[in-house]
N, C-alpha and C positions, 0 to 999 in steps of 0.2 A: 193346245194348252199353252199358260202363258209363262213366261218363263219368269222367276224371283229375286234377278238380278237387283232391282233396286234394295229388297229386302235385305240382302247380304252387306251390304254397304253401310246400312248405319248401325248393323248390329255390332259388329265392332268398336264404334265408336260409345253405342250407349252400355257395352261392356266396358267398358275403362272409366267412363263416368261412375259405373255402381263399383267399381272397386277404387276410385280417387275417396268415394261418399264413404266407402264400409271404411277404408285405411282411416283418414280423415278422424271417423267415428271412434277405432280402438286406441288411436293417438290422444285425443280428449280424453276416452274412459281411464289411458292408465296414467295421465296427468294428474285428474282429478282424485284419484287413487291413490299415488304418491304424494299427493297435496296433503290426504286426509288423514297423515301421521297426526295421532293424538298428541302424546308427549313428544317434545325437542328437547330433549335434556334431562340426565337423572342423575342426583349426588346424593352422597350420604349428607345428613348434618341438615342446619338448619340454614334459611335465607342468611343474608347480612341485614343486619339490625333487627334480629328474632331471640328472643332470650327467652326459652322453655325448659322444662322439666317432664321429660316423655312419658311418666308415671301418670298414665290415668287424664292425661292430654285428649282433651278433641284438637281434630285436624284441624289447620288454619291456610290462610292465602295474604297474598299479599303481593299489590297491581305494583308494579314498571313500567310508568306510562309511558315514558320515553320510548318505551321499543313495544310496546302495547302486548305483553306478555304475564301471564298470571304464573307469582310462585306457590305451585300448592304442597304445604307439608306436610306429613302424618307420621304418629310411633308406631311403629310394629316392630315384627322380626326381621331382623338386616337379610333374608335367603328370602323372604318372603313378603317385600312392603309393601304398605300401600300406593298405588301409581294408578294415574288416570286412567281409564278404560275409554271414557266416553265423555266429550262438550258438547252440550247443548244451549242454542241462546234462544231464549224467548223475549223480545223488545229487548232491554237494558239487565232484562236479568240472565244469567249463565250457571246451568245447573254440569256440574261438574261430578263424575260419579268414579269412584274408586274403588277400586279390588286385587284382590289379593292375588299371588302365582298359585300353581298350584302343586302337592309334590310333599316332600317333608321340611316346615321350619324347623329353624332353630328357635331356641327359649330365649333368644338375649333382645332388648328392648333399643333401639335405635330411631332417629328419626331420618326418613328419606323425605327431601324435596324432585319438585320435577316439575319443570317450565313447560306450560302449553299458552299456544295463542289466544287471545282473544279473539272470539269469531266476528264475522262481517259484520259493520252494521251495527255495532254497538257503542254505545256513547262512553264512551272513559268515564266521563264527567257523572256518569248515574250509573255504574257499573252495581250491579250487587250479584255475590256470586253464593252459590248452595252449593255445600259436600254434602255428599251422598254417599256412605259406604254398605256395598253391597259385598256380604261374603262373611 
């Protein structure tokens, strides 16, 4: 019988390969992961240069191109506002969708802002962006 010396010898080798590839692979996943924070940023109150009245307000936005970040505002309940969930860009347009916590608000009327990216790939220059409230 013949003996499988040579067999042992790379199998080593191609175990360290498939765990460089599998590491490698979860290093990517949780990059991408931590990339995919929706909101960067959440305050009370309105943009600077935003003059509203939250009584019966649709939400609004308003680009930074400087730093290529969309601020989106909305009234609600200050325990309970509205904040991104979800961006989505399709060509030049970015559908932006917003929802509520969940739990017991309060009654009082406030406006929250909250700074998300603009995603890859889209033109400042033709930006148009949709709120969507879900909730």
């Amino acid at each position: 019988m013949q003996e499988r010396g040579p067999v042992r010898r790379w199998l080593p080798l191609r175990l360290a390969v498939v765990a460089v590839v599998v590491g490698v692979a979860v290093l990517v996943a949780l990059l991408v992961r931590s990339s995919g924070e929706v909101v960067l940023h959440t305050y009370r109150g309105l943009p600077a240069g935003v003059d509203a009245d939250p009584t019966g307000a649709e939400p609004g936005w308003l680009l930074a191109p400087e730093s290529g970040r969309i601020a989106v505002y909305a009234a609600g309940s200050s325990s309970c506002p509205w904040l991104p969930q979800d961006v989505v860009a399709e060509g030049d347009r970015v559908t932006i969708t917003l929802g509520t916590g969940t739990g017991e608000c309060t009654a009082d009327l406030t406006w929250t802002t909250s700074v998300v990216a603009v995603p890859d790939g889209v033109d400042l220059a033709r930006l148009d962006v949709d709120l969507v409230l879900d909730g």
